[in-house]
C-alpha positions in Angstrom: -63.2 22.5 19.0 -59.8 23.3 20.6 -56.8 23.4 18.1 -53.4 22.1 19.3 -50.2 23.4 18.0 -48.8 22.1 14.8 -53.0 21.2 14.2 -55.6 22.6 12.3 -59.1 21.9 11.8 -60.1 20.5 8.0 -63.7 20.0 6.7 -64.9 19.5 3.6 -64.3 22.2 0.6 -67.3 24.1 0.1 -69.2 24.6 -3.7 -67.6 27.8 -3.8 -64.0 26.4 -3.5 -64.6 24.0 -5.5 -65.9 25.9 -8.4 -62.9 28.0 -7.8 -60.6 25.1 -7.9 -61.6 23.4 -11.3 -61.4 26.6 -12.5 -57.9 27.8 -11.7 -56.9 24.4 -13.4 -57.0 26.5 -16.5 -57.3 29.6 -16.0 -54.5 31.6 -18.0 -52.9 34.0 -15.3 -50.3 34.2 -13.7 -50.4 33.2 -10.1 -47.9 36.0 -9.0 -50.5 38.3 -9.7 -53.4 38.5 -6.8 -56.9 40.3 -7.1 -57.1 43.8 -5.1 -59.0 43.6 -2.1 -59.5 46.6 0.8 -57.3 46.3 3.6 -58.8 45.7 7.1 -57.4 44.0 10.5 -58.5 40.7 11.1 -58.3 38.4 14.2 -56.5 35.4 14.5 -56.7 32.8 11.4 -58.2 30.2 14.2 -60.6 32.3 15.6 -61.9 33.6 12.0 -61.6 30.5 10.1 -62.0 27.6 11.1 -66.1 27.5 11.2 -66.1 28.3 7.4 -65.7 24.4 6.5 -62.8 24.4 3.9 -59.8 25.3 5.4 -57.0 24.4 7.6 -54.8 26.2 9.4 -51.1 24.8 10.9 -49.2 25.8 14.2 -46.4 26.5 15.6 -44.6 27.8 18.7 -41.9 30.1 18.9 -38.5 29.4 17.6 -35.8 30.3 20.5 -33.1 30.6 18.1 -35.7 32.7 15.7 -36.5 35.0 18.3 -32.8 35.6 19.5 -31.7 36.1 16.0 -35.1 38.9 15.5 -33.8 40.9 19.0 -30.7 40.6 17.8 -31.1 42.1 14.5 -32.6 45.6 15.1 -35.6 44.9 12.8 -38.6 46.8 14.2 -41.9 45.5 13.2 -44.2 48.0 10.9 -46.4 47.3 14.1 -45.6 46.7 17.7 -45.6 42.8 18.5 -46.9 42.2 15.3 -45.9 41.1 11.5 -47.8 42.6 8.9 -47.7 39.7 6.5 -48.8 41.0 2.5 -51.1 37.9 1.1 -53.2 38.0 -2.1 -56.5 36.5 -2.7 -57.2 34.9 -5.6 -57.3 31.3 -6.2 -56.8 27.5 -3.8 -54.3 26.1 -2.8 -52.5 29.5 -3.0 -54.7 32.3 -1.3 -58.3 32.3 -1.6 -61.6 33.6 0.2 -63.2 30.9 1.5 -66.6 30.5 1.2 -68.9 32.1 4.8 -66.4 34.9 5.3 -66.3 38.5 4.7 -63.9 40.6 5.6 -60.9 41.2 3.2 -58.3 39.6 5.6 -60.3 36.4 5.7 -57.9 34.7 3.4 -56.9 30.9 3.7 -54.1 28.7 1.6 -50.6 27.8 1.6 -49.4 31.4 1.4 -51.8 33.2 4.4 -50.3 30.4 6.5 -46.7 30.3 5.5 -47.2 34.0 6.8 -49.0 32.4 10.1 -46.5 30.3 10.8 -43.2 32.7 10.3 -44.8 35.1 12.6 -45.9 32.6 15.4 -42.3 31.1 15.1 -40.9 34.8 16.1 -43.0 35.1 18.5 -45.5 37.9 16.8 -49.0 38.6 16.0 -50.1 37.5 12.7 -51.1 40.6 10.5 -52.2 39.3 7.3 -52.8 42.4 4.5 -54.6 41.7 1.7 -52.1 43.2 -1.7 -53.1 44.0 -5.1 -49.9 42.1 -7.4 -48.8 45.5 -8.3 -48.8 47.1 -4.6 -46.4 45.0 -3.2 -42.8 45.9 -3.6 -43.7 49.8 -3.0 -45.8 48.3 0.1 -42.0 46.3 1.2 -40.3 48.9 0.3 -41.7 51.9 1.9 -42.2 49.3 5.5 -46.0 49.2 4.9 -45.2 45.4 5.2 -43.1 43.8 7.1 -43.3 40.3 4.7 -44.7 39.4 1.8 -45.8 35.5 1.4 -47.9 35.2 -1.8 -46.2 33.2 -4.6 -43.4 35.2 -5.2 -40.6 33.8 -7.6 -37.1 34.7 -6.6 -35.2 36.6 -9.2 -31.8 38.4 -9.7 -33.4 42.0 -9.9 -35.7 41.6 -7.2 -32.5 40.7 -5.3 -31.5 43.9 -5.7 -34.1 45.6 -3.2 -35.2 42.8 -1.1 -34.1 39.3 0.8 -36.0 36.2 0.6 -36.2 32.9 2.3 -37.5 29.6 0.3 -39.7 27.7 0.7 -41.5 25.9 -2.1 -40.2 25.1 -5.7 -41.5 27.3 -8.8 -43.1 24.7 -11.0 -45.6 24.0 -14.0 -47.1 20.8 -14.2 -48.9 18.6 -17.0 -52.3 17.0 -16.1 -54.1 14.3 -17.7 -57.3 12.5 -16.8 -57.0 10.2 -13.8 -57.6 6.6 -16.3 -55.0 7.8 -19.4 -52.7 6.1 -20.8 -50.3 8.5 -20.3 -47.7 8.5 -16.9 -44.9 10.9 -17.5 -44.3 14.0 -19.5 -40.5 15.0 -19.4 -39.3 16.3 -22.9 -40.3 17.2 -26.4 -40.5 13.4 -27.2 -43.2 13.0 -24.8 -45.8 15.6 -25.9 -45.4 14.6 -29.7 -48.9 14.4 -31.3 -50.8 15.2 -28.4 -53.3 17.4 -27.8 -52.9 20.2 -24.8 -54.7 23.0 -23.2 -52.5 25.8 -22.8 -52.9 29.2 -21.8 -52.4 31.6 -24.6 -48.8 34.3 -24.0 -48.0 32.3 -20.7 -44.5 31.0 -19.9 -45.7 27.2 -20.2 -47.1 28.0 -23.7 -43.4 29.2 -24.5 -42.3 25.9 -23.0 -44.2 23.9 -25.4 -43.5 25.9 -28.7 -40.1 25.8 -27.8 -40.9 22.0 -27.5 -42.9 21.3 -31.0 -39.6 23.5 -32.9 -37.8 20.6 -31.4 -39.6 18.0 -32.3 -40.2 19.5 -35.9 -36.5 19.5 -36.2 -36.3 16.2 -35.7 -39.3 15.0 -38.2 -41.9 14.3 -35.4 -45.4 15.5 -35.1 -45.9 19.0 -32.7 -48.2 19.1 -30.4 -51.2 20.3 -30.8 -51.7 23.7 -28.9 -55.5 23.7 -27.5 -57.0 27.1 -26.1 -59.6 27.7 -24.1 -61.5 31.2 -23.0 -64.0 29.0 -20.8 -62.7 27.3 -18.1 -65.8 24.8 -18.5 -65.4 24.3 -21.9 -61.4 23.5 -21.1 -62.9 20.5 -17.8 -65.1 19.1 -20.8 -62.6 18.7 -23.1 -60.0 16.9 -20.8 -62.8 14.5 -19.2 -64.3 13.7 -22.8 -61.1 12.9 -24.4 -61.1 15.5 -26.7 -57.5 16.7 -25.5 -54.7 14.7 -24.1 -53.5 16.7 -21.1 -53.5 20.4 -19.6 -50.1 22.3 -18.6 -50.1 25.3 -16.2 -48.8 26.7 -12.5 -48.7 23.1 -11.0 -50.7 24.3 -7.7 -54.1 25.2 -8.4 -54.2 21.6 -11.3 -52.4 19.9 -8.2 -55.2 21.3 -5.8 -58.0 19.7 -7.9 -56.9 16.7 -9.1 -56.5 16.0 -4.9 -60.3 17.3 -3.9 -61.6 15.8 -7.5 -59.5 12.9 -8.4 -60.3 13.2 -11.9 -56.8 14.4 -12.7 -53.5 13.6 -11.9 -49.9 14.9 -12.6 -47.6 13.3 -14.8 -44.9 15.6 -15.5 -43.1 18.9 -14.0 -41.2 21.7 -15.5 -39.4 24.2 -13.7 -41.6 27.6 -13.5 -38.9 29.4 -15.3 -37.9 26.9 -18.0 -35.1 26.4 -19.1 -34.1 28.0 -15.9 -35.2 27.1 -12.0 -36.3 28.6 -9.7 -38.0 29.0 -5.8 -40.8 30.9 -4.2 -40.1 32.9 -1.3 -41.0 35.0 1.5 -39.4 38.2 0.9 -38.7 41.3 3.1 -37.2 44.9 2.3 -33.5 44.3 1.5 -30.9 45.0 4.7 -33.3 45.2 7.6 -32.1 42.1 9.2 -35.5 40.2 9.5 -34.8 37.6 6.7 -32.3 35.7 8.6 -34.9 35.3 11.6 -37.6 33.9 8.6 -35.2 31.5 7.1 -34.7 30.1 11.1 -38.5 29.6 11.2 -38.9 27.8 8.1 -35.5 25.4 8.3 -37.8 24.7 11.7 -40.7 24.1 10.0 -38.9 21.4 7.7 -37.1 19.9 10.4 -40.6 19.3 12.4 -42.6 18.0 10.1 -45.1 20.5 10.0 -43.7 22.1 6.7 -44.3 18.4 4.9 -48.0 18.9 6.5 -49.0 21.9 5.3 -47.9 20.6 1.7 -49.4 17.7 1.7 -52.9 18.9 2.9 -52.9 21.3 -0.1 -51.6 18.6 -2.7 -48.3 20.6 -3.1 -45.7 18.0 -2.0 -44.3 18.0 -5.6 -42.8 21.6 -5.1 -41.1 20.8 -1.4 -37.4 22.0 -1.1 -35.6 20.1 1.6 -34.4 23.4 3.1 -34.7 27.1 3.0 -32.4 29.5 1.6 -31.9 32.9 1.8 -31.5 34.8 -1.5 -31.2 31.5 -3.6 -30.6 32.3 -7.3 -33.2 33.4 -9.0 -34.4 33.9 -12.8 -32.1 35.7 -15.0 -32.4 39.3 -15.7 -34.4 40.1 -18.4 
């Protein structure tokens, strides 16, 4: 089947995904923080990936003014003609292994193809490397890696040795089951007497402890804090009724509750609460190429196809409505 530009194929999510998707609703990592996987070239994300049957993959052409603005800058590619793109692989929507493929570069989501479509806008190969969380910013920094597309939330330090380019907001959301009661979570008011799964030393179960000394403070009933070491054990609870709602990184809860429907989002909190925050492609500081990337993806926006991609991965909630380069970022710690 012949895939146009700004296209992709999409089939049904295989068991594997799926397992893999109610379980990241829950799980208590943090995104920013991929499973290693050995290194190996791979061929074009159409030609490896769209017989697997749980993917999609989005297009574009090249961007004139992108291109001009890469010549123009000096930037030379780690390899010839191509952009060696650093992707993790751990969990849908994000970046994930889908299920029928094998090699370690065999890695679809809304990362993988965020790196796709920067390097087809300048008019490169796509050379997607799978990173281990902690390899990364020696891998930018010594130009092992041209770009680096895999969840990464902007801050002020990691200003200081490389440029980014925006393109999704950094958020946490709350969950509940698809019939409750419940239809928006904003404040401490809101989560008084409820019962919510929370990951245990995670940003979102600061978020919420922060919320019940509030609440307290004011004479109302806390929340009640649920935890979970089995994700199972964590879907049961929800679905029987035994907790009220679930709060974590709003992509992977916002990926299942669009393949299951048994979920949906009432409530967002900036990823970085009380502060905000974006994610970002990000390159070694000074080499000029981040200027070129934030062309591609003010493109992306301006076609459509950014909204696309979003929207097939349930991830419309974190659009911006343009890309930035080096937007502020969380404060130093």
């Amino acid at each position: 089947m012949a895939i146009s530009k700004k296209q992709g194929i999409a089939i049904g999510v295989g068991v594997v995904a799926v397992a893999a998707i109610v379980g990241g609703i829950f799980a208590a990592v943090n995104l920013n923080q991929p499973a290693a996987a050995d290194e190996a070239s791979a061929p074009s994300p159409t030609e490896t990936n769209t017989a697997t049957g749980d993917i999609k993959w989005f297009h574009t052409d090249p961007v004139p003014e992108a291109v001009a603005a890469l010549k123009a800058s000096g930037f030379t590619p780690v390899n010839a003609g191509e952009l060696t793109v650093a992707v993790g692989a751990f969990v849908p929507p994000l970046s994930y292994q889908p299920e029928g493929t094998s090699a370690a570069t065999d890695v679809a989501g809304t990362e993988p193809n965020f790196g796709s479509l920067i390097a087809e806008g300048l008019g490169l190969t796509y050379n997607p490397q799978v990173v281990a969380w902690a390899d990364w910013p020696l891998g930018i920094q010594s130009g092992k890696y041209d770009l680096i597309t895999s969840n990464v939330t902007v801050t002020e330090e990691r200003k200081d040795l490389y440029d980014f380019a925006s393109y999704r907001e950094d958020v946490l959301g709350f969950y509940v089951k698809s019939d409750s009661d419940i239809d928006s979570i904003k404040d401490a008011n809101d989560i008084s007497g409820l019962k919510i799964v929370v990951g245990s030393g995670t940003n979102q179960e600061k978020v919420l402890l922060a919320w019940n000394d509030e609440l307290k403070a004011a004479g109302k009933a806390p929340a009640e804090l649920q935890y979970y070491d089995d994700n199972a054990a964590a879907v049961l609870a929800l679905q029987s009724g035994r907790v009220d709602a679930t709060f974590g990184p709003n992509a992977t809860s916002a990926w299942a509750a669009r393949e299951t429907g048994d979920t949906k989002l009432v409530g967002l909190v900036p990823g970085g609460w009380p502060e905000t925050a974006q994610i970002a492609a990000g390159t070694k500081k000074g080499n000029g190429l981040i200027e070129a990337v934030n062309i591609v993806l003010n493109k992306l926006i301006e076609d459509g196809t950014y909204q696309d991609l979003l929207d097939f991965w349930g991830l419309d909630s974190e659009a911006v409505t343009s890309s930035e380069i080096n937007p502020p970022g969380l404060p130093r710690s």
